[in-house]
BAGU-487299 format. One record per residue (C-alpha): x negated, y negated, z negated. Coordinates in steps of 0.25 Angstrom, whole numbers, plus 5000, padded with zeros to 4 digits. Each point is the difference from the previous one (the first is absolute). Layout:
N
XYZ/...
***
This chain:
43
499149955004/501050104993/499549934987/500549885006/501450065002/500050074990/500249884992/500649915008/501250094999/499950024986/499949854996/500149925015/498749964997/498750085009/499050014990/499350104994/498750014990/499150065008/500249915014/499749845002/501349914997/500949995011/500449855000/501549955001/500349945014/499749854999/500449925014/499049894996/498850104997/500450145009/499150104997/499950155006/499650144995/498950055008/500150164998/498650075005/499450135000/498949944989/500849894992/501449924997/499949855000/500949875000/499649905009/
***
């Protein structure tokens, strides 16, 4: 999660090499991060 920040402040985008893609909001597609013990994932 802090990578995610991390770059977010850098750049205002929340990605990072080492997670999955973090998607740009889309009102006709919303997806969600899911944040778990085990994984990350969009869906």
């Amino acid at each position: 999660m802090m990578d995610y920040w991390l770059a977010f402040m850098k750049d205002g985008k929340p990605s990072s090499k080492q997670l999955p893609d973090w998607p740009a909001y889309q009102p006709a597609a919303p997806k969600v991060m899911v944040f778990g013990n085990e994984s990350i994932a969009a869906r």
